[in-house]
C-alpha positions in Angstrom: 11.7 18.1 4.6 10.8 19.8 1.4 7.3 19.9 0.7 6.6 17.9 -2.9 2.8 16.9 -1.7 1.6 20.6 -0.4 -1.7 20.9 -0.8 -2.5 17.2 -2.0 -5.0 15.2 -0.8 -4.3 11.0 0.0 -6.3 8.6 1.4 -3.6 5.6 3.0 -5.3 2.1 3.7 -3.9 0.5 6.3 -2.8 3.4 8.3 -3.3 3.0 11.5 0.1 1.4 11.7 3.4 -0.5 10.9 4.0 0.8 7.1 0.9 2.7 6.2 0.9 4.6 9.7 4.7 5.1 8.3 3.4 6.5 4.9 0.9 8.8 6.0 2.9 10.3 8.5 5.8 10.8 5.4 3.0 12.2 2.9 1.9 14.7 5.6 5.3 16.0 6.4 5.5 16.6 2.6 2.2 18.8 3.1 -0.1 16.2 2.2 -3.4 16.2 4.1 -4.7 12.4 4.6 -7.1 10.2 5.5 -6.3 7.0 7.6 -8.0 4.1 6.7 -7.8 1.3 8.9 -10.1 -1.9 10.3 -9.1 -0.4 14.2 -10.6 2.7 14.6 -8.5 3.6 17.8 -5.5 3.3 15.6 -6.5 5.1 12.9 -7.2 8.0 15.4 -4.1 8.0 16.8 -2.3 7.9 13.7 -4.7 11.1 11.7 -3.7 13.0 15.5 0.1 12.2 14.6 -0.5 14.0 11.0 -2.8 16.8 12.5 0.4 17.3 15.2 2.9 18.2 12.1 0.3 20.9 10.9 -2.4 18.8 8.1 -5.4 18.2 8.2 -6.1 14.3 8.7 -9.6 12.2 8.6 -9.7 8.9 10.2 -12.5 6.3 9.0 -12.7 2.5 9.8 -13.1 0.4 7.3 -13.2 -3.2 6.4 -12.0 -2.8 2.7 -13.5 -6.7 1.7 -16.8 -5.3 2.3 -16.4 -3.7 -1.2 -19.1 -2.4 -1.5 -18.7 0.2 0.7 -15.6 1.6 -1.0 -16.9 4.0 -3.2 -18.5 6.0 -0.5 -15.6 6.2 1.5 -13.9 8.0 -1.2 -16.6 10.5 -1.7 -16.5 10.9 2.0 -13.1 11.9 2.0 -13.3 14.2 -0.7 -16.4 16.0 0.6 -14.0 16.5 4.1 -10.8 17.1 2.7 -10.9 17.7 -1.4 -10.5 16.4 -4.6 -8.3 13.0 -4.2 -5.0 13.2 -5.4 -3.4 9.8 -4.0 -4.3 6.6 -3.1 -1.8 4.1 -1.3 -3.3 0.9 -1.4 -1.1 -0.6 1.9 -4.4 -2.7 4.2 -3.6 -6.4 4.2 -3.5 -9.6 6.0 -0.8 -12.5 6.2 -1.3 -15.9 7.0 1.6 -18.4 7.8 0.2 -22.1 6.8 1.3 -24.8 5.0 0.1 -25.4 1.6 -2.2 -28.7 2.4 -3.5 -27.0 5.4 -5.1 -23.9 4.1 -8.9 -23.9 4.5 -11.6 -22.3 1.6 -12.4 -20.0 4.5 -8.6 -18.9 4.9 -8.0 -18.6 0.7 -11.1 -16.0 1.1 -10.1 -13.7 3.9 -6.8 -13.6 2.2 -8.0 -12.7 -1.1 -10.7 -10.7 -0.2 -8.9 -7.7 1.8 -5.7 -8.5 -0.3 -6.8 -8.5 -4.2 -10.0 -7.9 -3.7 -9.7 -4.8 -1.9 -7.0 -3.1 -3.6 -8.6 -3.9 -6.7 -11.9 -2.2 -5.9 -9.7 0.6 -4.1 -8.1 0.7 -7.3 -11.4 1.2 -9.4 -13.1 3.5 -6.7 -10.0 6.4 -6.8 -9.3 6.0 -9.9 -12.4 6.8 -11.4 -12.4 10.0 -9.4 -8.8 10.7 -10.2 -9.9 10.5 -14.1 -13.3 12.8 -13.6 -11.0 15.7 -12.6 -9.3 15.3 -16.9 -10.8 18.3 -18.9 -12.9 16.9 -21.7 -10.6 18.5 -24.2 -7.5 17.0 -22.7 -9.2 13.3 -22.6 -10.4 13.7 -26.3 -6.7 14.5 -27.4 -4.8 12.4 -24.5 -2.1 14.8 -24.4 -1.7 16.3 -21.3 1.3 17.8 -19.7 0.4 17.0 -16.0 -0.9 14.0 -13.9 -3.9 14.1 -12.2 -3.7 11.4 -9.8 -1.2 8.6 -8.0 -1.8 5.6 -6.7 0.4 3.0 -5.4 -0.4 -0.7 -4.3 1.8 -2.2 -1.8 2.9 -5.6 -2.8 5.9 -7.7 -1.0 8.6 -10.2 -2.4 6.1 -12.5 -1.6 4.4 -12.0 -4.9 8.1 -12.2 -7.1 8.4 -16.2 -6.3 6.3 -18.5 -4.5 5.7 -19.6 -1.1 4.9 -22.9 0.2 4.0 -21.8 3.4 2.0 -18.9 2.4 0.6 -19.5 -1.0 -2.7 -17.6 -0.7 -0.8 -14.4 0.6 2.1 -14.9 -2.4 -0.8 -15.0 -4.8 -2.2 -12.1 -3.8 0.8 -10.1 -3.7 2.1 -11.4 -7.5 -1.8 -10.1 -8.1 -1.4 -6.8 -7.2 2.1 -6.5 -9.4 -0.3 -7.5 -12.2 -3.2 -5.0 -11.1 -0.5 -2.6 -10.6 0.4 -3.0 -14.6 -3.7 -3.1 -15.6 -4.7 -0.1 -13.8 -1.3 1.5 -15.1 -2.3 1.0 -18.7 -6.4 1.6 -18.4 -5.3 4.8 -16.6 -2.6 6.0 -18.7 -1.7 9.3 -19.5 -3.4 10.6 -16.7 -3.0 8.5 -13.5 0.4 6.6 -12.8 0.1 3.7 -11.0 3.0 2.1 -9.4 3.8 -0.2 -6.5 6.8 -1.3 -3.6 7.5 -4.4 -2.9 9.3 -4.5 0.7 10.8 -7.5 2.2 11.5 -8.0 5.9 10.1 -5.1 8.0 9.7 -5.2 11.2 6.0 -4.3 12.1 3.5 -5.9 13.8 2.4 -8.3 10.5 6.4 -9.6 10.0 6.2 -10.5 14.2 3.6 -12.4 13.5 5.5 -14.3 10.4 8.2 -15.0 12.6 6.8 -16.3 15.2 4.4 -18.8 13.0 7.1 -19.5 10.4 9.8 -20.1 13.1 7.1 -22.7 15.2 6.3 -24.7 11.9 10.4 -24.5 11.4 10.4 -25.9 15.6 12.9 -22.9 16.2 12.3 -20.0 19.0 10.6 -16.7 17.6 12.9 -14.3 16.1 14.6 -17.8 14.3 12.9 -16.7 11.1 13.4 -12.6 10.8 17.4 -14.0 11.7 17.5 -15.9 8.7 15.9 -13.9 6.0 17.7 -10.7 7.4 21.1 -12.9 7.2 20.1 -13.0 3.5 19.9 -9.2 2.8 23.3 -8.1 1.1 22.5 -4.9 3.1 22.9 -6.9 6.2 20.1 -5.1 8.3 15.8 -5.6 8.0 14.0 -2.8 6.3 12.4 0.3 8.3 8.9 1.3 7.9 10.5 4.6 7.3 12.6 3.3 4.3 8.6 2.0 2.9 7.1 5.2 3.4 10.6 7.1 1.4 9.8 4.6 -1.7 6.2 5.3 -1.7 6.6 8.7 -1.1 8.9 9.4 -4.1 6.6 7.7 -6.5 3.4 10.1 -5.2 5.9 13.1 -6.0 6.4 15.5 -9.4 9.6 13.6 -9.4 7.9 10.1 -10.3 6.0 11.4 -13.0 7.9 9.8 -15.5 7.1 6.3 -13.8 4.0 4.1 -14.4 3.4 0.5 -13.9 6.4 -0.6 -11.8 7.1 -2.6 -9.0 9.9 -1.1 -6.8 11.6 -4.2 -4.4 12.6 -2.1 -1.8 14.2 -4.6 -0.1 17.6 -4.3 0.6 18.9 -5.9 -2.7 17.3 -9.2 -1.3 15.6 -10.0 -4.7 19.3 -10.0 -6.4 19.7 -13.1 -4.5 
């Protein structure tokens, strides 16, 4: 695998596994060194020996990202251990299958909080960092011929139209499109900001969706996957793999020319 990320330093949220264990283990086989973030410390673990096994250097931290006020010095930590931060993929998060009238305050705020919240202040933290490393001279002029930073937000389909049955989590994820575009344009010419949007993967999370969205449907487990995989005009689920390509190429000198998107990588599913 060629190495576009040699010598680059990431910090992955969410990594201990499903997509972001997928995307840290792709940004370290394209020379990255990273640290994994995740709630589960043993996870995290496991995944930074997985990246220290191909050869980079890896930090694991746990990490509750809605207690935002501790995000900040998690960054500094991980560029006093590994380096000056180069990427940030925003991928923690939390899914909650409910119906509309059902949802609870206390629901609507764990949702938000590690979703939005989170990636916002994830966002802010790296960013800021990111933008310290611009020479004075080059942020005077704001011509530069390089990028000093990447970050990219994972979002979902979820946030392209809404869902009855998860409206808190469909919020959140049209949010971060919409951070995605603010962060692009506060950050702009020296940090592009970008984002995926996946659509069924199966992980650990989309078992979970399956299982509650085929109960409230009164169909067996797996009824749920069946159907929105039926829908895909690729005729097969995503891969964490396939995630961790997407985000991948938009942390690489080949994405340079890309800021502000939102990438469905989704089997053509949003064409329907």
């Amino acid at each position: 695998m060629e190495q576009h990320l040699q010598g680059r330093i990431a910090i992955v949220t969410g990594a201990g596994q499903g997509i972001g264990r997928a995307i840290a283990l792709r940004l370290a086989a394209q020379g990255a060194d990273v640290a994994v973030v995740d709630i589960n410390e043993a996870n995290a673990q496991q995944a930074a020996g997985a990246i220290r096994g191909l050869g980079r250097r890896a930090l694991a931290l746990a990490a509750d990202l809605s207690a935002v006020a501790g995000i900040p010095a998690l960054v500094r930590r991980v560029e006093s251990e590994l380096g000056p931060l180069d990427i940030l993929v925003n991928n923690a998060g939390v899914v909650q299958t409910k119906p509309l009238l059902e949802i609870t305050e206390a629901d609507w705020d764990r949702v938000i909080d590690v979703n939005q919240k989170g990636t916002f202040f994830c966002i802010q933290a790296a960013g800021a960092r990111m933008l310290a490393r611009v020479p004075d001279a080059v942020r005077a002029t704001g011509e530069t011929d390089r990028c000093y930073g990447k970050i990219v937000n994972l979002s979902s389909i979820s946030g392209r139209h809404g869902r009855s049955e998860q409206p808190h989590y469909a919020a959140t994820k049209a949010a971060i499109i919409s951070l995605t575009q603010s962060a692009a344009l506060a950050f702009a010419p020296f940090v592009n900001v970008n984002a995926i949007a996946p659509s069924v993967v199966p992980t650990p999370m989309w078992e979970q969706v399956d299982r509650d969205r085929s109960r409230l449907a009164g169909r067996a487990p797996g009824h749920a996957m069946k159907t929105y995989t039926e829908r895909i005009p690729l005729k097969r689920a995503g891969s964490v793999e396939d995630m961790a390509a997407a985000v991948a190429f938009l942390c690489s000198p080949d994405a340079d020319y890309i800021t502000g998107q939102c990438l469905n990588v989704d089997g053509g599913y949003e064409m329907n």
